[in-house]
C-alpha positions, 0 to 999 in steps of 0.5 A, a space after each residue: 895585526 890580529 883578525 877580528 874576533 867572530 861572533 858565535 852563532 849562539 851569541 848572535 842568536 842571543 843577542 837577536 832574541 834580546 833585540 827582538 823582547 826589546 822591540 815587543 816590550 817597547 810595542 806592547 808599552 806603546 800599544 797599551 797607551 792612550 785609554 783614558 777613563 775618568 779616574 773615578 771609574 778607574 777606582 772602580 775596577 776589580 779585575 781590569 785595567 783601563 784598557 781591558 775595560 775599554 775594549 770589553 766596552 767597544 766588543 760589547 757594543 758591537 756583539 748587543 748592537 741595537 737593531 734600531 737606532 730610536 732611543 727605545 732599546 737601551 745600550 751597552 753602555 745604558 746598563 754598564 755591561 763593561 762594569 758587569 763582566 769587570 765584577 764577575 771576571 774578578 770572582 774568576 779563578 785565577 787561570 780563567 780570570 788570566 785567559 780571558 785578559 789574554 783574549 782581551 790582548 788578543 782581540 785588541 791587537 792581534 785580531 785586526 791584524 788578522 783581519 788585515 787593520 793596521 789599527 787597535 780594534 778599539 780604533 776601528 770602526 763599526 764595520 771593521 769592528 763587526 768584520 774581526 769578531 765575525 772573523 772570530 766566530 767563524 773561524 775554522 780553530 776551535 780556539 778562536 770561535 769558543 773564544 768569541 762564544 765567551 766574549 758573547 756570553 759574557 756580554 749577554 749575561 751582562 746584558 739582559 740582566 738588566 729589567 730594561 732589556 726585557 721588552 727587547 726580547 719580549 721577556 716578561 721576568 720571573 714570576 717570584 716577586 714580579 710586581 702587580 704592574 710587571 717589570 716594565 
């Protein structure tokens, strides 16, 4: 009888590594499920998938949250900020335009779990949702705190562009073509 044949070290790394990509393919696939938009707005999309649009919306929501709750400030959703940054996203480079999909990956799945969540950050709540970008924007890595600072500039941007959001901030407009009665 002859003995069994040994596996090489090389071989059993290869095939550990082929086990480990399978495991993070079937991960991601399962990780990137269960965004539901209504299929008008995902013809709509320029740069984002479902999901990407998804998580800018909940970032946005919690990065511009009201300060009161009254109706009279308008919301993230009110003005479209996620239907802004999927635009202007779309005239990126092409490099910058496939970082910041990376941060979205990232902010989704990563960030909660170093935040101790178990769950998508799109899953969590409010509070929870506050605590991981707080942990991003206060984070000793550089990386990570210009990271969020993109986040929120391009929710700002999106954000105060629209004329409704003025009075929030007490902004009168441009002086250039302003109305007799103003802009609000």
């Amino acid at each position: 009888m002859e003995p069994p044949k040994r596996i090489s070290r090389r071989r059993a790394l290869g095939i550990a590594g082929g086990a480990l990509l399978a495991l993070a393919a079937a991960t991601a696939l399962v990780r990137t499920r269960g965004y539901d938009l209504p299929q008008e707005r995902v013809a709509k999309l320029q740069a984002f998938s479902p999901w990407h649009l998804i998580v800018v919306a909940a970032v946005a929501r919690r990065i511009a949250a009201p300060d009161v709750e009254d109706g009279s400030v308008p919301s993230t959703d009110d003005v479209d900020v996620a239907g802004f940054i999927d635009g202007y996203v779309a005239r990126m480079a092409e490099p910058l335009r496939r970082d910041l999909l990376r941060l979205l990956g990232f902010v989704e799945h990563v960030a909660p779990l170093m935040t101790r969540h178990a769950s998508r950050f799109t899953r969590l709540g409010a509070q929870e949702q506050d605590r991981v970008l707080a942990w991003m924007e206060s984070n000793d890595r550089d990386l990570l705190r210009g990271a969020f600072d993109a986040l929120k500039s391009l929710v700002f941007m999106g954000y105060y562009r629209d004329v409704r959001t003025w009075k929030v901030i007490g902004y009168l407009g441009p002086f250039v073509g302003r109305p007799e009665a103003g802009w609000y």
